[in-house]
N, C-alpha and C positions, 0 to 999 in steps of 0.2 A: 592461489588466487581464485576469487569466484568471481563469475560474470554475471549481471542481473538487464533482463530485458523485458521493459512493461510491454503493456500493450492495451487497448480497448479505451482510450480516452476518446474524446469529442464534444460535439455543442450539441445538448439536450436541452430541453425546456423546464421550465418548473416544475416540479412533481415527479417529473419522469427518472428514469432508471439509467445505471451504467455498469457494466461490471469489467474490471479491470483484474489483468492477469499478468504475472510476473515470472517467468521460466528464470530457474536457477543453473550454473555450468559451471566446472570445472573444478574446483576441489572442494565439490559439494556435503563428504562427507565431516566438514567441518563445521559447517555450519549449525546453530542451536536457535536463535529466535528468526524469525522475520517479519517484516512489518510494513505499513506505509507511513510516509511523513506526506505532508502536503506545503505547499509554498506559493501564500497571494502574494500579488503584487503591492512593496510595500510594506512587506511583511514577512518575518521570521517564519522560518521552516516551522512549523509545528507537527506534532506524533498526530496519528489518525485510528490506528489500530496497530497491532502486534498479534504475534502469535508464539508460542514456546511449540518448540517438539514434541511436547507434549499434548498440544492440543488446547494448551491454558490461553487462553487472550485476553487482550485490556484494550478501554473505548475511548478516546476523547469525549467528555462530555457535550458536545456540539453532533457527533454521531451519532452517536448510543438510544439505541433502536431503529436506526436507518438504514447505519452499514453493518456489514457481515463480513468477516474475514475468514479464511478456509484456508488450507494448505493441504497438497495431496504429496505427501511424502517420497511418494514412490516415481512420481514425476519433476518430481523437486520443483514445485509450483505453491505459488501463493497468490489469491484471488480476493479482490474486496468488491461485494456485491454492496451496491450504493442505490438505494433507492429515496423516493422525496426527496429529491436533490435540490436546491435551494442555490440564489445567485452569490448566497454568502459561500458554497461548496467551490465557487470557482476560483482553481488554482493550478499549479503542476504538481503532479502527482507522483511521488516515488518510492518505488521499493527501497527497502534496506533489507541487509541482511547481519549478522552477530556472529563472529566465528567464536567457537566455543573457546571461553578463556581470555575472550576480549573485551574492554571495556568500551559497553555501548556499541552502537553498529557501523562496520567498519568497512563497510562494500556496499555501494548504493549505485542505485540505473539511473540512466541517462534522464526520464522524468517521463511523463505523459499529461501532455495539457488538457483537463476537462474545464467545459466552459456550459453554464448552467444559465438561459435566456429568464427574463422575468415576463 
């Protein structure tokens, strides 16, 4: 089992920044992608960024060049630096995570609401 626990959500204003951080636990050395999905109100969960153990990542086109995803390995953390944030951005935010050998992400947190003012 892995445990996933966000963290860094909030109400920011237009333009401004968030950076959101994900600590991974317990039988971590299984784990192969991680990623965020997001979920407005309203609206289907959609992918936001990913990341492979290797360091490979992929953007939703609605991000891409805003957010930054990062993962430090060795603390079993995954981070999406969110800047220009925009009131279309607000939603809850959640980690997933892929154990190796699974299809699609099969361990997700609890969520972190970021709420972006106009």
């Amino acid at each position: 089992q892995v445990r996933l626990v966000e963290s860094g959500g909030g109400l920011v204003q237009g333009g401004g920044s968030l950076r959101l951080s994900c600590a991974a636990s317990g039988s971590i050395f299984s784990i192969n992608a991680m990623g965020w999905y997001r979920q407005a109100p309203g609206k289907q969960r959609e992918l936001v960024a990913t990341i492979t153990s290797v360091g490979t990542t992929n953007y939703a086109d609605s991000v891409r060049g805003r957010f930054t995803i990062s993962r430090e390995n060795r603390r079993n953390a995954v981070h999406l630096q969110m800047n220009n944030l925009q009131p279309e951005d607000t939603a809850i935010y959640y980690c997933a995570a892929q154990q190796v050998g699974a299809n699609g992400y099969n361990y997700w947190g609890q969520g972190t609401q970021v709420t972006v003012a106009s």
